[in-house]
N, C-alpha and C positions, 0 to 999 in steps of 0.2 A: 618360154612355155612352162609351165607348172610341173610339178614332179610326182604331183597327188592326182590321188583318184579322183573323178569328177564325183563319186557320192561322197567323199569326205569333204567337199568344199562347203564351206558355211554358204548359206540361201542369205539373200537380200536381207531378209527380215530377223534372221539371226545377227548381221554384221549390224541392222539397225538399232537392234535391242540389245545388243552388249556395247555397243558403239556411246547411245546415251547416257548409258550405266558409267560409262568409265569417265563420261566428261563432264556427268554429273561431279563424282567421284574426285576428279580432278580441283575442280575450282571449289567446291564444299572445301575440299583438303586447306587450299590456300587461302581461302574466305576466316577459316576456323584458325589457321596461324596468326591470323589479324586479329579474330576475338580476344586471342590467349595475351598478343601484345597488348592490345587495349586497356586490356583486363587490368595486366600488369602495372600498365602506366597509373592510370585511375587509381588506385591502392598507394601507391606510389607518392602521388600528387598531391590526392586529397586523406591524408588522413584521418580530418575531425570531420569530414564531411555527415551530410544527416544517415543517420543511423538505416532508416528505409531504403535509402538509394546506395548506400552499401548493401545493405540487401538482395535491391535489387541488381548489383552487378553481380552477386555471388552466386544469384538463380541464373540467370538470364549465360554466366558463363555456365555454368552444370550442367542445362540443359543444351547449350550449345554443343560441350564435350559428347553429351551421350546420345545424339545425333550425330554427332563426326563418326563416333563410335558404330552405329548401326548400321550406317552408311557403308564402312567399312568391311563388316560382315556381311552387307548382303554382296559387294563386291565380292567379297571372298566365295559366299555361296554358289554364285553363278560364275566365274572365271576356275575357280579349283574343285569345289565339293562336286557337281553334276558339269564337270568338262568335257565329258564324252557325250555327254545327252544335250539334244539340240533343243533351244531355245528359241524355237521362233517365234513362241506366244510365251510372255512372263506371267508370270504367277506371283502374287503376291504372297513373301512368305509371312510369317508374324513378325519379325524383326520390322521387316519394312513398314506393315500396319503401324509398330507404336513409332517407326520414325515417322510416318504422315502426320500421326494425333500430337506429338510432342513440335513436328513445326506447328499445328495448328496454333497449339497452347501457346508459341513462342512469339508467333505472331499476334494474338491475342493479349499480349504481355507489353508488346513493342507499343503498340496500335493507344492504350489504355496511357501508357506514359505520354506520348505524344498528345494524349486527349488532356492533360494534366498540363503540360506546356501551353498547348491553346487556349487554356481556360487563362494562365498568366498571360499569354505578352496579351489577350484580349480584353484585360480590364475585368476578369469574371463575366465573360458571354456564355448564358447557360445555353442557349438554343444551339449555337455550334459545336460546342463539348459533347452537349444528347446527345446531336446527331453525329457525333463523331464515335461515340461512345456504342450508340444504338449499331450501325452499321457494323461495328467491330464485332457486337454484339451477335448479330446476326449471321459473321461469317464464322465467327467460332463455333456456334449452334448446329450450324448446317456442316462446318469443317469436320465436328464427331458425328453426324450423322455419315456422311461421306465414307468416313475412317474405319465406322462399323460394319456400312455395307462391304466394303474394299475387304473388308477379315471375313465376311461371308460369303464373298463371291469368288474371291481368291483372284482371279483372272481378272488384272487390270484391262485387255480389250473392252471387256464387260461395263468398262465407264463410257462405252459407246452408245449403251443403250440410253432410253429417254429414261427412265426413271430415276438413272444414277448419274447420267451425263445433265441433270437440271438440279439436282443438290448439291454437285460438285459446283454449276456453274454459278451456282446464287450463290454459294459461300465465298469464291475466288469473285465475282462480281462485290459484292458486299465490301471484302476487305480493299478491292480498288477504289471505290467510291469513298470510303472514311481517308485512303492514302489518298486521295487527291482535295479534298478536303483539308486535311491538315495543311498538305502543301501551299497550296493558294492560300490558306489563313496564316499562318506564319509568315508567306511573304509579304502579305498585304498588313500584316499588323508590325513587324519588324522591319520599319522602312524610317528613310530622314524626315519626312514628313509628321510621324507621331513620336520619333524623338530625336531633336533636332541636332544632339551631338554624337548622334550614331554615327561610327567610322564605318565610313561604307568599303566595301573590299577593295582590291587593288590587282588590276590585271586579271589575264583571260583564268589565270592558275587559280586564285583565292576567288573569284570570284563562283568558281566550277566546284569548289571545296566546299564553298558555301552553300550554294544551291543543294549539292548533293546531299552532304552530310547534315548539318545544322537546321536545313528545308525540308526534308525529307525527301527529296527527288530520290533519292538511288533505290528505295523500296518500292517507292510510286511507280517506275519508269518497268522495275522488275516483275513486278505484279501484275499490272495492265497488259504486258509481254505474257505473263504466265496464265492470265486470263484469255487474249487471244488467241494462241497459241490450243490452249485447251479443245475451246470453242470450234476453230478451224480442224483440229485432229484428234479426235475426241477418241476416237480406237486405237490411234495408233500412240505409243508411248514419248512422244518429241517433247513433253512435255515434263518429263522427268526432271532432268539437269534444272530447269527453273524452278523445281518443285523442291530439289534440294538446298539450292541456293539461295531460295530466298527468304528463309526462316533465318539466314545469315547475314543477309541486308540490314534484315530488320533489327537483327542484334549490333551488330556493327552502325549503326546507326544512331543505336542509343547510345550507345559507349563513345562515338566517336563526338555526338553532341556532350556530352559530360566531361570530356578531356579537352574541350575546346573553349570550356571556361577557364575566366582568372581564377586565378588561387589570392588568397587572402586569410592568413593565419591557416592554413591547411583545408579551407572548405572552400567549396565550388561558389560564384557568381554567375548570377545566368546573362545575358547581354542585355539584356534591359535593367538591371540590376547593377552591374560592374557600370554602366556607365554615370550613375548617381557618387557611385563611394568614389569612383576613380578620381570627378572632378571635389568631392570632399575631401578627398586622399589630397589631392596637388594641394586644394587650398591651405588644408592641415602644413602642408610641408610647408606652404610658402611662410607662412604664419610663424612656423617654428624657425625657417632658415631665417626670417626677419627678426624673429625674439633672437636665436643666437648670432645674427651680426648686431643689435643693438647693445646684446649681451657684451660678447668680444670687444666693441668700440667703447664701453664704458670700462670695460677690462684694461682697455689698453691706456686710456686716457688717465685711470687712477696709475697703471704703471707709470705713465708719463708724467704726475704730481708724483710721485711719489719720489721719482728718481729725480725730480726738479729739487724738490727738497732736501733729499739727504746731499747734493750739490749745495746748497744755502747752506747749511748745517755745515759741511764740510768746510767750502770757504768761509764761513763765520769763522769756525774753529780757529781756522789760520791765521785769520785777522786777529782772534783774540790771543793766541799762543806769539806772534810777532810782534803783538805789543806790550804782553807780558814783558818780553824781551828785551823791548826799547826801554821800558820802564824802569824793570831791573838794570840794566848796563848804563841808562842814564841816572837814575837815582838809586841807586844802590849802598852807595857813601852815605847818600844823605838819611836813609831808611836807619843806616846803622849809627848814626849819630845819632837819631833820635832815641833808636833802642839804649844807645848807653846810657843819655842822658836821662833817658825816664829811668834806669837802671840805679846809678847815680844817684837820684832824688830821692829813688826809696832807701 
């Protein structure tokens, strides 16, 4: 039995709404550990890689950070600064407003690169890039519309009502429909069928790796959740934790597709790409390991005359120094006869 006063006990909706907060809090925390490795690796890996996509890991980490950061604070606000004031209706403070606007932008950011990847493995398909592009478009639009009412109305319930719970929903619908979009076009365009020496994955593991990461399932799967979810409890804040997390998805996403390139002299290969230089790459070797064993054999063959030779040479020598020999021990007398007598004569 409890020790506290029954009015000191947190209400349902108090334990609901710090409950959220903190598990938002939680997985944002570890989601953003993974950016920072990512981050790391990527820098790491690709050194010369192109100048833009450096770029863009050094935005895409900064604003990750200053989301983790916010995030952070408004925990702080609600568990320390007002812990004696009950919380059963949140209030948006400003910190959290520019954490909503900065996933928005972050999302908007992911969403645009992935519309960039579609346009390669598809050959240049402009009509699925638009609409990849347009959607994103759209949820970004309606994402700062959302973000601005949220800083005017203060009172997240308040996204209950129609007016603000249908801009929130067309921008979180928006960015599902573009995430599922990419998804199905990456798979269907990065398959054996349109490039015939694609190493397909291997087991439940890489094959879940791939899907997620490389496909874009893990933002899709997030989003569509964060859109439901919405949708279904539009007043009450369940919605949060997904709402933190998945501006993290989406970073995590890009980073995780970019470190999952070959490397080649320090810059990235996308899969459609690595698999062209890879089998140039072998041929190249084979080519050379073939120059250098024809190399080697004709190396070895001139050693092989060469040591034949100086054996001929040598045994000559022999032959000629043993019959100097015979010569002199045999005629030797008769050599110096002759010298006297030509000696003599003169």
């Amino acid at each position: 039995m409890s020790s506290y006063p029954p009015s000191t006990l947190p209400s349902p909706a108090e334990l609901e709404n710090l409950g959220v907060l903190f598990i938002g809090f939680v997985a944002a925390t570890i989601l953003y550990g993974l950016t920072f490795f990512q981050t790391y690796n990527y820098f790491s890996r690709y050194p010369k890689d192109n100048q833009w996509i450096k770029y863009l890991v050094a935005s895409l980490c900064t604003l990750d950070t200053a989301t983790s950061a916010i995030v952070s604070q408004v925990l702080y606000y609600y568990l320390i600064v007002i812990f004696d004031v009950s919380v059963d209706v949140l209030y948006a403070t400003t910190t959290f407003c520019i954490q909503y606007l900065l996933s928005v932008l972050l999302a908007f950011i992911a969403q645009l690169f992935f519309a960039h990847r579609v346009f390669q493995v598809t050959g240049g398909s402009r009509p699925i890039t638009l609409a990849v592009v347009f959607m994103s478009f759209i949820s970004f639009v309606f994402g700062l519309i959302s973000s601005g009412q949220m800083f005017a109305r203060r009172r997240l319930s308040a996204l209950g009502s129609p007016d603000l719970e249908v801009v929130a929903a067309i921008s979180q619908s928006s960015a599902a429909i573009a995430d599922v979009v990419i998804f199905v076009t990456m798979c269907h365009s990065l398959r054996r069928a349109r490039y015939r020496e694609m190493v397909l994955p291997e087991g439940i593991m890489e094959t879940a790796a791939t899907l997620l990461v490389s496909r874009g399932l893990a933002f899709t799967i997030a989003q569509i959740a964060y859109f439901c979810i919405f949708v279904a409890f539009p007043a009450r804040q369940l919605w949060i934790p997904l709402h933190m997390i998945g501006s993290k998805f989406y970073v995590n996403n890009v980073l995780g597709l970019l470190n999952a390139r070959e490397v080649k002299h320090g810059q990235g290969l996308n899969e459609e790409d690595s698999l062209i230089d890879r089998k140039d790459a072998t041929d190249a070797g084979l080519s050379n390991a073939l120059r250098l064993d024809v190399a080697a054999t004709k190396t070895t063959q001139q050693s092989v005359n060469f040591a034949s030779r100086h054996d001929d040479l040598e045994s000559r020598g022999t032959e000629m120094e043993e019959s100097r020999k015979t010569y002199q021990d045999g005629s030797g007398t008769e050599y110096a006869q002759v010298s006297t007598r030509s000696t003599q004569s003169q």
